[in-house]
N, C-alpha and C positions, 0 to 999 in steps of 0.2 A: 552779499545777496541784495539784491534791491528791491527797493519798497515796493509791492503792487498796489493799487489800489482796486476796487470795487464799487460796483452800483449799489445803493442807498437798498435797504428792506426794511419793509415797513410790519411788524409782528402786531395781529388782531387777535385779542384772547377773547373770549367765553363772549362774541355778541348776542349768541342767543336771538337769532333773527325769526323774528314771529310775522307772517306776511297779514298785512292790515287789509287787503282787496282780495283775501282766499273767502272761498265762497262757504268759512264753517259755520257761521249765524252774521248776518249783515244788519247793523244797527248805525240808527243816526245817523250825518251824515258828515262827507269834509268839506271843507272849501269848493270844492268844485262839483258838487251833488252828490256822490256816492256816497254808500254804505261801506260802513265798515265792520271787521272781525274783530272786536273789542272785546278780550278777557275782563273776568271781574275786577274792580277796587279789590273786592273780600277779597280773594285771589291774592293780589300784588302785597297786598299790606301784610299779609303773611308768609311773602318769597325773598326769598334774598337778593332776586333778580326783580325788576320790573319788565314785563310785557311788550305791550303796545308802542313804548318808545322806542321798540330796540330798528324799526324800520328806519325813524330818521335819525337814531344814532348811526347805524350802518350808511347811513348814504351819505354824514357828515364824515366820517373818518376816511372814507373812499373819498369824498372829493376834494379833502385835505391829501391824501396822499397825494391824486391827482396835482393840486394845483404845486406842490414839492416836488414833481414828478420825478418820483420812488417809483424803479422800475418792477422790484419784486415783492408781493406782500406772504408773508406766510399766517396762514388761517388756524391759528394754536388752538384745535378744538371745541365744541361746543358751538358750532358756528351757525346751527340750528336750534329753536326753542325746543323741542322735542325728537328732532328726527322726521317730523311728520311728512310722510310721502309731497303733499302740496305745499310745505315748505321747503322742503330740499329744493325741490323744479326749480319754485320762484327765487330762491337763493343764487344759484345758479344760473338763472335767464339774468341778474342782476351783476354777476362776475361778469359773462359777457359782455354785458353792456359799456362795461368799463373797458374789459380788454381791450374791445376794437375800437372803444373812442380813443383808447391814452395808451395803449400796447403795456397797460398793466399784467404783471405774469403772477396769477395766483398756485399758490402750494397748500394743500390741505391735507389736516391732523384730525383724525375722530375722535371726538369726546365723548365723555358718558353719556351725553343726552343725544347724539347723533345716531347712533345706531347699538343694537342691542343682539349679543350674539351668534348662534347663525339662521334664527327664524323671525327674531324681531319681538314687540309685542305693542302691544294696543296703549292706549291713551283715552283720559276721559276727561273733557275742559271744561271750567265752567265761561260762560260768554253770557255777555249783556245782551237783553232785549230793546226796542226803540223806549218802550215807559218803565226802565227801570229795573225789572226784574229779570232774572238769569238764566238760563235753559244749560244742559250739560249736552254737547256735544262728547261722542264716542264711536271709536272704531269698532268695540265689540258688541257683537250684535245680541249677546245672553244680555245685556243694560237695558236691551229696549223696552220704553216703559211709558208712562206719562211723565213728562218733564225731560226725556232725554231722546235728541234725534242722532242716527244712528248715520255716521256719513265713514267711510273705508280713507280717504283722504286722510286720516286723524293716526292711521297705523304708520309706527317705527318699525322701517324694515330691518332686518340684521345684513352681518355678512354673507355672501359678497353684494348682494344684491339692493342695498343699500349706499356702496358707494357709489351706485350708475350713475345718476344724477349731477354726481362729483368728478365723475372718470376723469374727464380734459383738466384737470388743475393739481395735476400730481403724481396722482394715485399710480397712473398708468404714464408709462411709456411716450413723448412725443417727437416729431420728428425735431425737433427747435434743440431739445436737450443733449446736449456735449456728451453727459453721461447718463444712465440711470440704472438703476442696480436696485433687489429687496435683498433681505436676509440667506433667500434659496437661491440666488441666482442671477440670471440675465432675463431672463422668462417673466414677462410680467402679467402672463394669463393667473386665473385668480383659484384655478386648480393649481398651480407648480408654489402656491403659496399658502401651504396647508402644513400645522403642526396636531401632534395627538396632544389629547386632554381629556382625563378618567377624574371620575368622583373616588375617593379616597376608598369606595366599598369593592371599589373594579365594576358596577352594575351599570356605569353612563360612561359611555365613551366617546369621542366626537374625532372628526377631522376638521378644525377651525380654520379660518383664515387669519392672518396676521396681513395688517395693510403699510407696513412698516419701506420707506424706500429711500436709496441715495441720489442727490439728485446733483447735477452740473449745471446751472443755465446759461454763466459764464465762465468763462478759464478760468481756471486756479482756485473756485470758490465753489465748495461743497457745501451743499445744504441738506442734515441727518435728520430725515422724520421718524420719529418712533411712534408706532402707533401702541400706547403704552394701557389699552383697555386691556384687560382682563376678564373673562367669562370662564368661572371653577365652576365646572358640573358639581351639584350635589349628591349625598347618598340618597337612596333609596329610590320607590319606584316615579316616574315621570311619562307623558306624553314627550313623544322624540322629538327636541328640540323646545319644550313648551320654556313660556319664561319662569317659571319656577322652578325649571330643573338646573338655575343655573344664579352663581352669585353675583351681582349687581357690582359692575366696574366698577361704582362712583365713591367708595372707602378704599380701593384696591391698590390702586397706584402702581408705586415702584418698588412698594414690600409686598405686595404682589409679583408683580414684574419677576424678582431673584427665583419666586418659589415656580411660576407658573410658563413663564418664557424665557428659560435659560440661556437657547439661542441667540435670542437678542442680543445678552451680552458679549457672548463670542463676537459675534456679529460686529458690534461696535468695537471692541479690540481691533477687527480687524481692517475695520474702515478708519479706525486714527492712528493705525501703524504704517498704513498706504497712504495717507493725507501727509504724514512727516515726510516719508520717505521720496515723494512724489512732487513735494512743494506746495499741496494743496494749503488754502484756507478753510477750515474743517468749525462750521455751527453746527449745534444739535438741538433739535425742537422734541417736545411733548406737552400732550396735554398737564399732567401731572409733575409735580417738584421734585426736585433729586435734591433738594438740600432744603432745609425748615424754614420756608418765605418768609414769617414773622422772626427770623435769626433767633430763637429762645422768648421772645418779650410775651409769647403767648403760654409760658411753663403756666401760669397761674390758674388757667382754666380749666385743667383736669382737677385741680384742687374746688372750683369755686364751683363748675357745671358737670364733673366727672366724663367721660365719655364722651363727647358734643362732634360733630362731626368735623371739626378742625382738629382738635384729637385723632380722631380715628383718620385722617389726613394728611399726618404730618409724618413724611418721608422718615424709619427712622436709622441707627446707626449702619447698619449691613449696606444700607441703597449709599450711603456716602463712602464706606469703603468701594464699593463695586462699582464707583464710578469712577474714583483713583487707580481703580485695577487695570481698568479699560482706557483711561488715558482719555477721557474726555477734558476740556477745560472750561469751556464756557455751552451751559445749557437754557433754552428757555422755557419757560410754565406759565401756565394759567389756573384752570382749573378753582382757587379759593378766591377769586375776584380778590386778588392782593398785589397793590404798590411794594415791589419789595428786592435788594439785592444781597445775597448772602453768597458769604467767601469763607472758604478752610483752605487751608495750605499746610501741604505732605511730602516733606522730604524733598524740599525746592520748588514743588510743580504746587501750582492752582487750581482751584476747581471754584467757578462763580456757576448761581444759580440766577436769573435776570426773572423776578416774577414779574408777568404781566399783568394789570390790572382789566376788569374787564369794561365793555362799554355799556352794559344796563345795571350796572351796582355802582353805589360810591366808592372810590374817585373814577368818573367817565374817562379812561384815556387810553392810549395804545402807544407803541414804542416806535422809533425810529431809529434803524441800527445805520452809523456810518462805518465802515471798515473797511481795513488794509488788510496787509498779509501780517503784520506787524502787533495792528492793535485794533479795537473798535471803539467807537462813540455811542452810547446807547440815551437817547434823550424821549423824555415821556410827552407827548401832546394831549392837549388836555382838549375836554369838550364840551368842560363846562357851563361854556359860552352862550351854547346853540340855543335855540328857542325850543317849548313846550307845545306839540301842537294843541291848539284850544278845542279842538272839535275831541280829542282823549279824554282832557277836563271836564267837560260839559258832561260826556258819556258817565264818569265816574260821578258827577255831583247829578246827574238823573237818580243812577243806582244808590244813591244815598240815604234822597229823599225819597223814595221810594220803599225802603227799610225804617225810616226815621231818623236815621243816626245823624250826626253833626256834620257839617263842612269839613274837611281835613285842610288843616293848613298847606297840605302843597297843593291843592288843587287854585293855588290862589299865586303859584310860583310865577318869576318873569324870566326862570332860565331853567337847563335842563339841571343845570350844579345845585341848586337851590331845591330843585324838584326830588331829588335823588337825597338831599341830607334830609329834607322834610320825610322823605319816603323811611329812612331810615329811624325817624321819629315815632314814626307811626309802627314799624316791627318791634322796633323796643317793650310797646301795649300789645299788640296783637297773636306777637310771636317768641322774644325772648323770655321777659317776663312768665306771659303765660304758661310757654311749655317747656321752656329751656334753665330755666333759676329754680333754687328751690320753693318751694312753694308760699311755707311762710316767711322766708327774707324778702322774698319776692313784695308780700303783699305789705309789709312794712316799710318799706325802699320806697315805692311806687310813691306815696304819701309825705317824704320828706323833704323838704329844701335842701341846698349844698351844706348849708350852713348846720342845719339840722342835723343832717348825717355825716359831716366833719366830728361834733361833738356828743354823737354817739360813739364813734370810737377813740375821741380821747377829751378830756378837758383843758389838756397843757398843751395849746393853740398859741401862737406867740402873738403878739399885740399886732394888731392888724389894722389900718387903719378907715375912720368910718366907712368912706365909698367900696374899701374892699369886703367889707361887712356885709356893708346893703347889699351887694352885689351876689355874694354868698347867700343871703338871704330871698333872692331874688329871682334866682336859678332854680326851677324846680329839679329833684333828682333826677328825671324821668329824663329830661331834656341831658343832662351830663353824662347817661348813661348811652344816649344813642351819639354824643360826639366822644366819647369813650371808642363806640365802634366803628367811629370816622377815623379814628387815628390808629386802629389797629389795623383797621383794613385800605388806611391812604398815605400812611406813611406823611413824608411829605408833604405831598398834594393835599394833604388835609388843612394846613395852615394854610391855606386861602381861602377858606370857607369858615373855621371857627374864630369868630371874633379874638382880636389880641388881647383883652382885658377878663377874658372867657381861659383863655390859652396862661396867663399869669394865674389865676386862682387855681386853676387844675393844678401847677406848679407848687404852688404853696399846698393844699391840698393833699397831693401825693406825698411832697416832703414831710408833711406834717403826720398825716393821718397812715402814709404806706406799710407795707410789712412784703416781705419777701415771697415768695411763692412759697408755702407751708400746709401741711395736714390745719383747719380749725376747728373750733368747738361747735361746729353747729349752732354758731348767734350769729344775730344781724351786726353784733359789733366786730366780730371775728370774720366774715364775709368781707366786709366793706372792709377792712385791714389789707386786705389782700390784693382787693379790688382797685384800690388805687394806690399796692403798691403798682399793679400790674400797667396803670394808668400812665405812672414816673416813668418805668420803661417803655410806652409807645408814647411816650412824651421825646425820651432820651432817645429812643431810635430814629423818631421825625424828626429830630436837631441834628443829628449824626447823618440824615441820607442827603441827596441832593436831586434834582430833577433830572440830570444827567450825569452821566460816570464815564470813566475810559479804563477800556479793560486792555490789559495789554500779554500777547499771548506769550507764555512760558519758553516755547521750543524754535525760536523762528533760526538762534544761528546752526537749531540742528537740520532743519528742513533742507533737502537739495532740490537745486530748481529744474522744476518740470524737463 
């Protein structure tokens, strides 16, 4: 059988595109006189995502694809900051603009913050004013009050009525498409695309949508969206449809998925039984992971943060059998802003999970898949590079002084890579720390040098020499704690951000100071044991990945040609 080849796809996770010219509070202004929709600092410094950048991240990663010209992109969910009605539009007036300049073909996946449901629900932002201080915009109108203006624009519609905005990039039916196919059918109206779903008491029962579809845009090459949200009615009683009659997709995933859309996986059996048999080349996309994106290097965190929501995240053994069941081999994910590739093999066959990182967290990148019928090339682009717009900074260092607080170090960045580790400096104080560590390790940690808290947990440190000392001494905790979370969540990518002579003392460090992932005694020396054993491991997993991979598919001499 002979080798096919294919057009280049280009996989966008978790942009989170927040429109900077919607009209929810206009402040300051850009380069070219307008007002802009600028979320808070407080806000960001406390998200895992940042905001306001995520406009010119998105139009840098689009015009990179462009100038590669990567015919197909797929939109691996979350591809709005909330869902919010006036960003879907402008999301989408921005796909077109692409398509008909470059005949770019977008495919989109709903993520948890995309749509909620099948009623939707409200939203409440906090946004900067022109002197600094903050006004909360909100859809629901029970908010209205003094300090909060009350705009409909701000509301996450549900299904189906939520993907309108989206319809031309996927979801539905075009004439361009070879094939298209959902879960029910050939039918791509968004009534023939309806599963039952009761609260465990029998008292809530729904007819949902599932936006899940197969798609062809050229011969031979299938591309599987699953739309892997989940909405489990609760017990008791509820307003029909309201968002508290129903549980929040965003811990749900794919052990979700087994218990609540069983369908699906028929479903998928039965579209990579037709891909073999047919000659197809068969990708599968979801917003959420089918295999553990941190490969295990994150066991330590249930021990050190219990519960955290990378925890309650992590795809666990049922979703990896059921996806050997079904005969998938290689899937992509987004969803935990993770650099990451993780592989099991079962009785000859493979199953790769390709995490994509997103583009408003640390590491900024997205994927570029090359592939055959044979194998693919999965290589990460990074976007490091790109510039900070200053008229954001300004905005944030108004909001500052304004409060009294200090300058933040990224607001002082000369790239967006820079801007983004600095950001994550700042969640280490505002966010991990504060609400996520325990309280008093927390508050003793925060206070230490490296050096310091090496010899909290052991004194038999092997002879180090001065500069490594100083150096040791030199590194506040605080600062090692947030490239701790650069390497957990960049893999790779992360060594070109944390200095080499930074990247050696972690090394010694771990080696010295580590301990296994274990129950401890509740001390700060028993914590920090763990914490960098946990450190050795996304140490050892960044040396072990590479910025590109070839994945090469299982079944090609079983496939017969179309």
């Amino acid at each position: 059988m002979s080798v096919r080849r294919f057009s280049d796809i280009a996989v966008i996770a978790d942009a989170h595109f927040h429109e900077l010219n919607s009209d929810f509070c206009l402040s300051g202004d850009t380069a070219d006189g307008e007002g802009m929709s600028l979320r808070s600092w407080a806000d960001t410094r406390q998200s895992t995502r940042v905001f306001n950048e995520s406009a010119g991240a998105l139009t840098a990663a689009l015009d990179e694809v462009a100038k590669r010209r990567v015919r197909h992109v797929v939109l691996l969910g979350d591809y709005t900051d909330d869902g919010q009605k006036s960003t879907t539009e402008a999301l989408a007036s921005i796909l077109r603009r692409y398509r008909d300049a470059h005949g770019t073909a977008f495919y989109a996946l709903p993520g948890n913050h995309d749509i909620f449901g099948p009623c939707g629900r409200h939203h409440t932002k906090e946004f900067l004013k022109d002197n600094g201080n903050t006004i909360l915009i909100s859809s629901d109108e029970t908010q209205a009050g003094p300090g909060t203006v009350i705009n409909r624009a701000m509301y996450c519609a549900g299904y189906p009525k939520g993907l309108g905005p989206m319809a031309e990039f996927g979801y539905f039916r075009r004439a361009e498409y070879l094939h298209w196919e959902s879960p029910f059918g050939g039918s791509d109206a968004s009534c023939d695309r309806l599963y039952d779903a009761a609260s465990p008491d029998g008292r809530n029962q729904y007819r949902l949508m599932d936006a899940s579809y197969l798609v062809e845009p050229e011969d031979g090459l299938w591309l599987m969206m699953i739309d892997a949200n989940v909405f489990e009615p609760l017990n008791g009683a509820f307003g029909r449809g309201e968002e508290a009659a129903f549980t929040d997709s965003t811990a749900g995933g794919w052990n979700a998925m087994l218990r609540a859309k069983p369908f699906i996986l028929s479903w998928m059996n039965d579209v990579a039984q037709r891909a073999r048999m047919l000659g197809k080349t068969l990708l599968t996309f979801s917003h959420y992971p089918a295999l553990d994106p941190f490969d295990g290097a994150a066991e330590a965190e249930r021990f050190l943060f219990g519960e955290t929501n990378v925890v309650r995240r992590t795809p666990r053994q049922p979703v990896q059998d059921a996806f050997f069941t079904v005969g998938i081999e290689v899937h992509f994910s987004g969803h935990l802003h993770v650099e990451g590739l993780t592989r099991r093999t079962r009785a000859n066959r493979n199953l790769t999970n390709v995490a994509v990182p997103s583009l408003v967290a640390f590491p900024p990148a997205f994927k570029v898949v090359t592939l055959s019928s044979d194998e693919i090339s999965v290589a990460a682009i990074e976007l490091a590079s790109i510039p900070v717009n200053p008229a954001i900074l300004d905005g944030y260092a108004r909001e500052v002084a304004f409060r009294g607080e200090e300058v933040d170090r990224s607001f002082a960045s000369s790239s967006y890579g820079e801007f983004l580790r600095a950001h994550k400096q700042a969640l280490v104080i505002h966010r991990y720390l504060a609400k996520e560590w325990p309280a008093q390790v927390a508050a003793s940690i925060a206070v230490m040098n490296v050096w310091e808290a090496a010899k909290c947990v052991t004194d038999a440190l092997p002879a180090l020499d001065p500069a490594t000392i100083e150096l040791a001494k030199s590194v506040p905790m605080t600062e090692l704690i947030a490239d701790w979370y650069c390497l957990r969540q960049g893999s790779c990518l992360a060594f070109g951000h944390v200095e080499a002579e930074r990247l050696a003392l972690y090394r010694i460090v771990a080696a010295c100071c580590g301990q296994q992932p274990q129950a401890h005694d509740k001390t700060t020396e028993g914590f920090l044991a763990i914490f960098f054993g946990a450190l050795g491991s996304f140490l050892d997993r960044a040396q072990n990945a590479g910025k590109s991979v070839t994945i090469k598919f299982d079944d090609v001499m079983d496939r017969m040609p179309a």
